[in-house]
N, CA, C and O atoms as a MOPAC input file, in Angstrom:
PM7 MOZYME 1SCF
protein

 N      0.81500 1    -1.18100 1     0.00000 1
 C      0.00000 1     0.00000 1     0.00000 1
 C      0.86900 1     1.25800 1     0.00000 1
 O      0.45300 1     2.24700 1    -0.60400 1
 N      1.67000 1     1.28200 1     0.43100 1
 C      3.08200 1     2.31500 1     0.68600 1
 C      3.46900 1     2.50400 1    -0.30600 1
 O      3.71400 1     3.67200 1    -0.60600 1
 N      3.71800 1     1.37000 1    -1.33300 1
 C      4.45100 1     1.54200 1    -2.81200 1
 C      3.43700 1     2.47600 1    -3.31700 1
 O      3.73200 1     3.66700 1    -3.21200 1
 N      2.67400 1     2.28000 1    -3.67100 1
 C      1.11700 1     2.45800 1    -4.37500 1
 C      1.51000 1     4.19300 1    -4.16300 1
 O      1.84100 1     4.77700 1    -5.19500 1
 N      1.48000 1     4.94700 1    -2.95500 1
 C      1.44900 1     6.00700 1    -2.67300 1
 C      2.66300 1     6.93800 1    -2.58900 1
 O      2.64300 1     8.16300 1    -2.46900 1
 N      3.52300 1     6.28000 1    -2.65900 1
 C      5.13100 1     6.45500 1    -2.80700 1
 C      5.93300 1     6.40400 1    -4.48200 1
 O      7.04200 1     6.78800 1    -4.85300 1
 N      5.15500 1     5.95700 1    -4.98000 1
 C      5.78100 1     5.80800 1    -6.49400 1
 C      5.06700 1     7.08900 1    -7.62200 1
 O      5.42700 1     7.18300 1    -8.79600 1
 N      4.14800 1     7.88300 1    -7.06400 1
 C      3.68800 1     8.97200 1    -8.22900 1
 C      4.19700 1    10.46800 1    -7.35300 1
 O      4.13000 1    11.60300 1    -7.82400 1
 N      4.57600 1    10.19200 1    -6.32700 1
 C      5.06400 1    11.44600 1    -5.48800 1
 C      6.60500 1    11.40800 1    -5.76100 1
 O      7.27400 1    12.43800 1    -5.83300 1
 N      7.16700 1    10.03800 1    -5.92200 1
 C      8.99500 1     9.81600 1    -5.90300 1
 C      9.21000 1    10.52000 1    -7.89700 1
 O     10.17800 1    11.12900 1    -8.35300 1
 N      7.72000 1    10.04600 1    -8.73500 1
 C      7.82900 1    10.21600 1   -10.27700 1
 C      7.84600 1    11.30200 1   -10.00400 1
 O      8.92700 1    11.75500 1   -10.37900 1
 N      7.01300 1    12.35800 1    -9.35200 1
 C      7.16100 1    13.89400 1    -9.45300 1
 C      7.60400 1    14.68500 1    -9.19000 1
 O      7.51700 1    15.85300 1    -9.56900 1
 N      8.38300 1    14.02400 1    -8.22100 1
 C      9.65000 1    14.77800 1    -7.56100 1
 C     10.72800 1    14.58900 1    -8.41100 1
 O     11.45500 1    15.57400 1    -8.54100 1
 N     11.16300 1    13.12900 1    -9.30500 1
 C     12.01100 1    13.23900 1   -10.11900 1
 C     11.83500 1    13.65900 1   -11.29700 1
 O     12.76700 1    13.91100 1   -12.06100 1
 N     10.85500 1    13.76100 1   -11.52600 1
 C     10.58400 1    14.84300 1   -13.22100 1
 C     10.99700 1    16.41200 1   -13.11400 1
 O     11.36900 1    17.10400 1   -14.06100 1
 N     10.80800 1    16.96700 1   -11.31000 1
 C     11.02500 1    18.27800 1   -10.79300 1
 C     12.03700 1    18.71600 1   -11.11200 1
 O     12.35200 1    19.65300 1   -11.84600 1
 N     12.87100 1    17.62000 1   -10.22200 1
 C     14.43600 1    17.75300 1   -10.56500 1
 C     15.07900 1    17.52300 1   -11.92500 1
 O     16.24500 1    17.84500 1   -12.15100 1
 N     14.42800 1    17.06200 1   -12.65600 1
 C     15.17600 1    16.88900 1   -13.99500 1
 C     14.84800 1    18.33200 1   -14.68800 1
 O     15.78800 1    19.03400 1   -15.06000 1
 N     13.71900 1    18.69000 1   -14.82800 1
 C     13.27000 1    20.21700 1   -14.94000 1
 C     14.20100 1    21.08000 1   -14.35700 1
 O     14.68500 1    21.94000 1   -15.09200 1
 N     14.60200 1    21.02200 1   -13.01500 1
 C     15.23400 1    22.28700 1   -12.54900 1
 C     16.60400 1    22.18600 1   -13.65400 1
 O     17.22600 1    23.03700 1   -14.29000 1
 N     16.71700 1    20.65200 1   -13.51400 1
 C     18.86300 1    20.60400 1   -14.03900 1
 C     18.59200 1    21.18000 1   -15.69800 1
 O     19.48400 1    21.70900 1   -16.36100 1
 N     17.25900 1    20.96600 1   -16.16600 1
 C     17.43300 1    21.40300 1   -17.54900 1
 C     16.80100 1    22.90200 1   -17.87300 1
 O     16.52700 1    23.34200 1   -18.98900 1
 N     16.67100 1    23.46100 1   -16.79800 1
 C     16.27300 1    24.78800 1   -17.13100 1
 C     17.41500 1    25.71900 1   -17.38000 1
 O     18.31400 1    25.74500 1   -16.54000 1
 N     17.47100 1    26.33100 1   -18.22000 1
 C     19.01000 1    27.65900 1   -18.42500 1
 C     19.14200 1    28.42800 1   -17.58500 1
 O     18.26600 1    29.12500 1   -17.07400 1
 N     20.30400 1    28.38900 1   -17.33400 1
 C     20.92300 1    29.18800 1   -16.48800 1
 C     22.22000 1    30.06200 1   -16.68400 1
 O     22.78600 1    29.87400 1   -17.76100 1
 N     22.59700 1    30.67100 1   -16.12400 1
 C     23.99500 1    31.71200 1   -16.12300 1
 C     25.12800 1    30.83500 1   -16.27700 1
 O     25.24400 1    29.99200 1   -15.38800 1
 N     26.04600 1    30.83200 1   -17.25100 1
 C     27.40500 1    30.23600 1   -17.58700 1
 C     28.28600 1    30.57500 1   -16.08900 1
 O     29.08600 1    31.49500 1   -16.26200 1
 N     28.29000 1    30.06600 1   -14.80500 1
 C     29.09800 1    30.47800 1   -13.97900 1
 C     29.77400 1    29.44000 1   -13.12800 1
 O     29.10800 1    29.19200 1   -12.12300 1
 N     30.57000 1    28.95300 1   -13.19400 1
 C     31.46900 1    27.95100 1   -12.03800 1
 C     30.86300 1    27.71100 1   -11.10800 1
 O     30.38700 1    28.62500 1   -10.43400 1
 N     30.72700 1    26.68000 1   -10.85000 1
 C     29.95000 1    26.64900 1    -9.33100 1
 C     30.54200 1    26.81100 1    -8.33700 1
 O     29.88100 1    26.46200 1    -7.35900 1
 N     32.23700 1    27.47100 1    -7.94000 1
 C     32.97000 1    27.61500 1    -6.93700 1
 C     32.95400 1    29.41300 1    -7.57700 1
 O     33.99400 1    29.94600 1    -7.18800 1
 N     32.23100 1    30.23800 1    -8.26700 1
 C     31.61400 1    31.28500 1    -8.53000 1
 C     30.59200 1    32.35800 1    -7.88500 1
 O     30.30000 1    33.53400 1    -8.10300 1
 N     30.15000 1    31.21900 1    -6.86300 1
 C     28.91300 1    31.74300 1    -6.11800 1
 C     27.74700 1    30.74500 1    -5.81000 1
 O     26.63200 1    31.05400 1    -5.39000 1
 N     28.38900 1    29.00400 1    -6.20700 1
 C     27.31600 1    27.76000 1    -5.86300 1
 C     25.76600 1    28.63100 1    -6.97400 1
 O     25.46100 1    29.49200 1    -7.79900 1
 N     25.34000 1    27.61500 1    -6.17600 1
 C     24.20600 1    27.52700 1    -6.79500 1
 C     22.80800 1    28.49100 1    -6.42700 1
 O     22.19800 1    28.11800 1    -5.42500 1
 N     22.43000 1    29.31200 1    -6.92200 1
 C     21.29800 1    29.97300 1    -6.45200 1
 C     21.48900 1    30.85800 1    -5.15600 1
 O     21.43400 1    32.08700 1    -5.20500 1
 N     21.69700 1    30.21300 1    -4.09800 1
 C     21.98400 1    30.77900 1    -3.15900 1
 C     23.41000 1    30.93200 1    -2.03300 1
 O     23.50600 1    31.41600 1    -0.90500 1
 N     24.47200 1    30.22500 1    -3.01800 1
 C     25.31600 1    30.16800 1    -2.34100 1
 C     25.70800 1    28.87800 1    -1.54600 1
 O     26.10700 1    28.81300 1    -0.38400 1
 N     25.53200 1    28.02000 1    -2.30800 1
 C     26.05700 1    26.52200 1    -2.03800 1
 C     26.77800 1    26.11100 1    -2.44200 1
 O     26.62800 1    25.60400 1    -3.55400 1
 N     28.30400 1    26.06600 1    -1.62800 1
 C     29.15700 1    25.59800 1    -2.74700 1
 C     29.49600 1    24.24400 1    -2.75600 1
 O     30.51100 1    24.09300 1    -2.07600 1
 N     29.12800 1    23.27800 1    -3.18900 1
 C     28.95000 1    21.96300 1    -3.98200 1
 C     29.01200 1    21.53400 1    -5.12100 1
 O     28.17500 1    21.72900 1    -6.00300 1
 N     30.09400 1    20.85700 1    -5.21400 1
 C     30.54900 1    20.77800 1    -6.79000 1
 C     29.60900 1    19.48100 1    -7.69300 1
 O     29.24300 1    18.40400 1    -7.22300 1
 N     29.41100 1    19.94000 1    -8.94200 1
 C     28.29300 1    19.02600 1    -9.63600 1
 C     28.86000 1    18.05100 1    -9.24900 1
 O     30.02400 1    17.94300 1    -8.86300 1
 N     27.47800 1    16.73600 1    -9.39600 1
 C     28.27500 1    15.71900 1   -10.06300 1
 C     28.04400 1    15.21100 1   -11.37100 1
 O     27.06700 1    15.58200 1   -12.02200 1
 N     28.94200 1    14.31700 1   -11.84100 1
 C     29.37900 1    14.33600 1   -13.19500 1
 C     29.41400 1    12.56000 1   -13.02800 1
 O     30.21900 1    11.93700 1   -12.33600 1
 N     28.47600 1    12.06700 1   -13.73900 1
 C     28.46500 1    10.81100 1   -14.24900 1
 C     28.87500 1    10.36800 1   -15.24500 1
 O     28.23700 1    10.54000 1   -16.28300 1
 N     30.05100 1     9.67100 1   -15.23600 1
 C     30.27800 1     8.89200 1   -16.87300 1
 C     30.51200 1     7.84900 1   -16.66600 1
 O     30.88100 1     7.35100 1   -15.60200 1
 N     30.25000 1     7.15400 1   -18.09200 1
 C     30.36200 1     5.88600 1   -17.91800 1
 C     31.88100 1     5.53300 1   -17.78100 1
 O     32.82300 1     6.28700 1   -18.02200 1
 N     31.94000 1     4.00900 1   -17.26800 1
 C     33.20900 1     3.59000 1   -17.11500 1
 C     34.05400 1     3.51900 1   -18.40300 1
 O     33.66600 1     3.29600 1   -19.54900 1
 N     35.07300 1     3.71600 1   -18.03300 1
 C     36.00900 1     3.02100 1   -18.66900 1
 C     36.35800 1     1.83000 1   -19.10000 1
 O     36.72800 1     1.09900 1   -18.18100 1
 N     36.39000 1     1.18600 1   -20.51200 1
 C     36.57500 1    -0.19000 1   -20.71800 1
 C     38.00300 1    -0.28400 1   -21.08600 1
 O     37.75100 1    -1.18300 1   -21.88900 1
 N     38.43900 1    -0.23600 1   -21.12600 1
 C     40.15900 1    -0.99600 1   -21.67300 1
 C     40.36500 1    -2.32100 1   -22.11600 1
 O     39.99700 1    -3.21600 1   -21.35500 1
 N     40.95500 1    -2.66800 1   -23.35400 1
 C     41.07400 1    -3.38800 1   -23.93600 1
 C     41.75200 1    -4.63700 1   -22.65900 1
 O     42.16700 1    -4.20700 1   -21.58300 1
 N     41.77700 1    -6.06500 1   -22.95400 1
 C     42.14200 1    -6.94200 1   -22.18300 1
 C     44.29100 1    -6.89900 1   -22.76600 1
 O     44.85800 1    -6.88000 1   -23.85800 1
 N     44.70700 1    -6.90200 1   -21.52100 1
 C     46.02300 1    -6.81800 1   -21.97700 1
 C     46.90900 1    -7.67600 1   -22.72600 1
 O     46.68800 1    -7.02500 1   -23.74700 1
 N     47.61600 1    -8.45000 1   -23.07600 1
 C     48.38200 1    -8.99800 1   -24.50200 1
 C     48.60700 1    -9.90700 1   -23.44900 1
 O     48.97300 1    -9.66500 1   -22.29800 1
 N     48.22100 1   -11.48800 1   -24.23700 1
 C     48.27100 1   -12.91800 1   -23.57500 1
 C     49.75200 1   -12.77800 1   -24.20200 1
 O     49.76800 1   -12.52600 1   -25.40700 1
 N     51.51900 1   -12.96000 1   -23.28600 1
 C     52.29600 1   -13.73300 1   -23.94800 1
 C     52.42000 1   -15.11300 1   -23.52300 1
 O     52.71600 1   -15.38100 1   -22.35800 1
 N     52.19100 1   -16.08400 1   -24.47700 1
 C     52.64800 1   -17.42200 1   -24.51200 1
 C     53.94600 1   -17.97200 1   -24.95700 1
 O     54.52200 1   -17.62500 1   -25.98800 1
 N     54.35300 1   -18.82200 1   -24.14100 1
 C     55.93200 1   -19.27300 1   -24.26200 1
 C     56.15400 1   -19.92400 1   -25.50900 1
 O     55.26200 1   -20.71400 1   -25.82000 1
 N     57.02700 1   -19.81500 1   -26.24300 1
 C     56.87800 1   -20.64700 1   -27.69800 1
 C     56.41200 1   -22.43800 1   -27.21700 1
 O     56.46200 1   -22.80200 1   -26.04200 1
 N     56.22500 1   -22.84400 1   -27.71500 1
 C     55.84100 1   -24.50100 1   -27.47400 1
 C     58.12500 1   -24.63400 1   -27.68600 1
 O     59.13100 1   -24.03000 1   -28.05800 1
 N     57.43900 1   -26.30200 1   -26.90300 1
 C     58.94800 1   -26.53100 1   -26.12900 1
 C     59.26200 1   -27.68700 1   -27.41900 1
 O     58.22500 1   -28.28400 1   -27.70600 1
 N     60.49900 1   -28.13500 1   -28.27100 1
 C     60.74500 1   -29.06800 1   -28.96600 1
 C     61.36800 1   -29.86800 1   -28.40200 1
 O     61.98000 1   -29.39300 1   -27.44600 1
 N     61.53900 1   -31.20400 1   -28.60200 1
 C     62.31600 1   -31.95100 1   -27.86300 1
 C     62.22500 1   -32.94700 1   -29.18200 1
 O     61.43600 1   -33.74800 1   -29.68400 1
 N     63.71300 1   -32.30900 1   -29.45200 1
 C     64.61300 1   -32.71000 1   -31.04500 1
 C     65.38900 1   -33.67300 1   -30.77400 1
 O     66.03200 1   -33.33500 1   -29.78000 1
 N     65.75100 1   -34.91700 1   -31.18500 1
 C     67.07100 1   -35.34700 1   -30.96800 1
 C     68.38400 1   -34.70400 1   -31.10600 1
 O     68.61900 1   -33.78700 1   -31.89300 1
 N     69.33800 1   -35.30900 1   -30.19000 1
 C     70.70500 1   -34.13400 1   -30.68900 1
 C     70.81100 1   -34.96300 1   -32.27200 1
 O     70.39500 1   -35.90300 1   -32.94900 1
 N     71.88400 1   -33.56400 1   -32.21200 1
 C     72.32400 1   -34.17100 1   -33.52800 1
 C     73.39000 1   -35.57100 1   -33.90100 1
 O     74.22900 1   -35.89300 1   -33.05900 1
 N     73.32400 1   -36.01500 1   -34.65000 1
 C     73.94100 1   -37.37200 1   -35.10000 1
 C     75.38500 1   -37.17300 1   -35.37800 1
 O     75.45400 1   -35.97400 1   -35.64800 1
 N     76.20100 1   -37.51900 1   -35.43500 1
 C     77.89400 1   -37.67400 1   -36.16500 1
 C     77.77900 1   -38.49200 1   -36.86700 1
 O     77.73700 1   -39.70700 1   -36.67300 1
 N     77.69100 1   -37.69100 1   -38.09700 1
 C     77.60900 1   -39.22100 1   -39.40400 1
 C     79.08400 1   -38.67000 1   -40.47900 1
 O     79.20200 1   -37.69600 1   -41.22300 1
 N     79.98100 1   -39.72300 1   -40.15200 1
 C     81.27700 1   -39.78700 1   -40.59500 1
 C     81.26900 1   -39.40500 1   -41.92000 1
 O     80.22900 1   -39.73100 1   -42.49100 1
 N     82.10600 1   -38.80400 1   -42.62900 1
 C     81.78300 1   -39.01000 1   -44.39100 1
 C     82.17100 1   -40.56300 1   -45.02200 1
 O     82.78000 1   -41.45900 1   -44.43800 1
 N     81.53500 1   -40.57100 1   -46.59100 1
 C     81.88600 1   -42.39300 1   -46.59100 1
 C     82.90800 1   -42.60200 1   -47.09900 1
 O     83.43300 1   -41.89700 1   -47.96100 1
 N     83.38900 1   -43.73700 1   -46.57200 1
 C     84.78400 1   -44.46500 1   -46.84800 1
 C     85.05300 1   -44.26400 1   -47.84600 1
 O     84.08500 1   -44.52300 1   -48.56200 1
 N     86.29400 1   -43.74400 1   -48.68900 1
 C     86.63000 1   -44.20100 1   -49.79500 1
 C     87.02300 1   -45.73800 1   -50.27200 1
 O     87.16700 1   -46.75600 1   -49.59500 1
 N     87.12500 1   -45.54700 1   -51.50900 1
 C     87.60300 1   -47.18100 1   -51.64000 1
 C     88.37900 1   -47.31000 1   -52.68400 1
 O     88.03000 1   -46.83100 1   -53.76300 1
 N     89.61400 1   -48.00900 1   -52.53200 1
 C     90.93000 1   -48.07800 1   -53.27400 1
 C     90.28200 1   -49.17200 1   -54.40000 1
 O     89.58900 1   -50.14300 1   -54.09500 1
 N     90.72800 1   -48.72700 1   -55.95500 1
 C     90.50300 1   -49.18400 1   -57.05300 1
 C     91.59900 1   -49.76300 1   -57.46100 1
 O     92.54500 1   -49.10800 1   -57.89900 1
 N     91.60300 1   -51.11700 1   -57.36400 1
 C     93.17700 1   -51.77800 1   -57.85400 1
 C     93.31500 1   -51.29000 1   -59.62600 1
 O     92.31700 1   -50.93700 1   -60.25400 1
 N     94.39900 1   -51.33400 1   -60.11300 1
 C     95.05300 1   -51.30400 1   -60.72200 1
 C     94.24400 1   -52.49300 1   -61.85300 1
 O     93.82300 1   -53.53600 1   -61.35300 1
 N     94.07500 1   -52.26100 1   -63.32300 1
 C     93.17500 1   -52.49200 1   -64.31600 1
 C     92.70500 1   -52.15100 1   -65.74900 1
 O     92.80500 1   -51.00500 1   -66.18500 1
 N     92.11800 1   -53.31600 1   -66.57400 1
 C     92.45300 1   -52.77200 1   -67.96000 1
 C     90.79800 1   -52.17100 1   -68.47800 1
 O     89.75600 1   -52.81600 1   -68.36500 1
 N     90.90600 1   -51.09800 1   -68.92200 1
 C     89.30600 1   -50.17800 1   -68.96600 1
 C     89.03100 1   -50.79000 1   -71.07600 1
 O     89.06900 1   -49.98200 1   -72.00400 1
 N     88.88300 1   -51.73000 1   -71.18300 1
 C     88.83700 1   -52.21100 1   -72.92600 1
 C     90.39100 1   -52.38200 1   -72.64900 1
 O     91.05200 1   -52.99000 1   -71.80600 1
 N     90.76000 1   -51.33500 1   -74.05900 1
 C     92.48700 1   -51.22400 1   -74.49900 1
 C     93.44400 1   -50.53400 1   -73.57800 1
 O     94.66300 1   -50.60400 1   -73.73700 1
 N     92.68800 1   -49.65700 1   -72.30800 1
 C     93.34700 1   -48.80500 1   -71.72800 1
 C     93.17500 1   -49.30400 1   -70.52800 1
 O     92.12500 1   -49.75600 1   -70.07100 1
 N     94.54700 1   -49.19900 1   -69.83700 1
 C     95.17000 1   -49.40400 1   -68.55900 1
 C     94.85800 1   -48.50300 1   -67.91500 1
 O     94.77500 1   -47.35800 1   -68.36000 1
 N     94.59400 1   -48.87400 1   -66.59000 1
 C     93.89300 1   -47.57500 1   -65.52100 1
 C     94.97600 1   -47.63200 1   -64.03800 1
 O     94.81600 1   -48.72700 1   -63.50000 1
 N     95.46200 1   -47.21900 1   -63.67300 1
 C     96.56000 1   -47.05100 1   -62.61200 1
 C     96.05700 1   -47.50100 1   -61.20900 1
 O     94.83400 1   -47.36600 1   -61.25500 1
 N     96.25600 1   -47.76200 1   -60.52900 1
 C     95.16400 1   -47.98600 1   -59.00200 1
 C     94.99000 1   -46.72300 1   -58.48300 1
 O     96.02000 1   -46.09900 1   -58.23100 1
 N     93.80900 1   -46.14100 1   -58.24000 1
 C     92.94600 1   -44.76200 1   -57.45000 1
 C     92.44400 1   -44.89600 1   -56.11000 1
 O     92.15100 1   -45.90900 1   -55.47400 1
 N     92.40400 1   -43.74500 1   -55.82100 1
 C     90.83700 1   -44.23600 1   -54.43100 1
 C     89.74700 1   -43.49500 1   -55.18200 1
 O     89.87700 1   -42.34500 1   -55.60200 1
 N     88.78600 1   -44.16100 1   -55.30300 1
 C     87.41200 1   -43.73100 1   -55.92300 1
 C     87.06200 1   -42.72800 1   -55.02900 1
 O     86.00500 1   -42.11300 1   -55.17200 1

């Protein structure tokens, strides 16, 4: 029952006040002479928050797990005996 009687008196009181804040007035600082009669109370000033971007994920490179490396010898040579190529004689080499 309270709501009922409380909710068109709280609407008209806040439509009042929105009226007073939008009625024109004198360009003057409010540490100028406050408000009307000398109130010095500084507006307040609502804004919305601030969002800021989410800050930079660094991730560690991924970890490898390479074998070491191998020692792979170069390959053997191999001694070419001495030999006839057709008509021509070939000397002994290492290939």
């Amino acid at each position: 029952m309270l709501k009922t009687k409380l909710a068109p008196a709280a609407a008209v009181l806040g439509l009042a006040a929105a009226g007073f804040a939008a009625a024109p007035q004198d360009a003057r600082a409010w540490w100028a002479g406050g408000y009307g009669i000398g109130i010095y109370v500084p507006p307040m000033v609502v804004a919305p928050p601030v969002i800021y971007p989410p800050p930079p994920v660094y991730v560690a490179p991924p970890v490898v797990y390479a074998p070491p490396p191998v020692y792979v010898p170069p390959p053997r040579r191999v001694w070419v005996p001495p030999h006839w190529e057709g008509r021509y004689w070939v000397q002994g080499h290492w290939a």
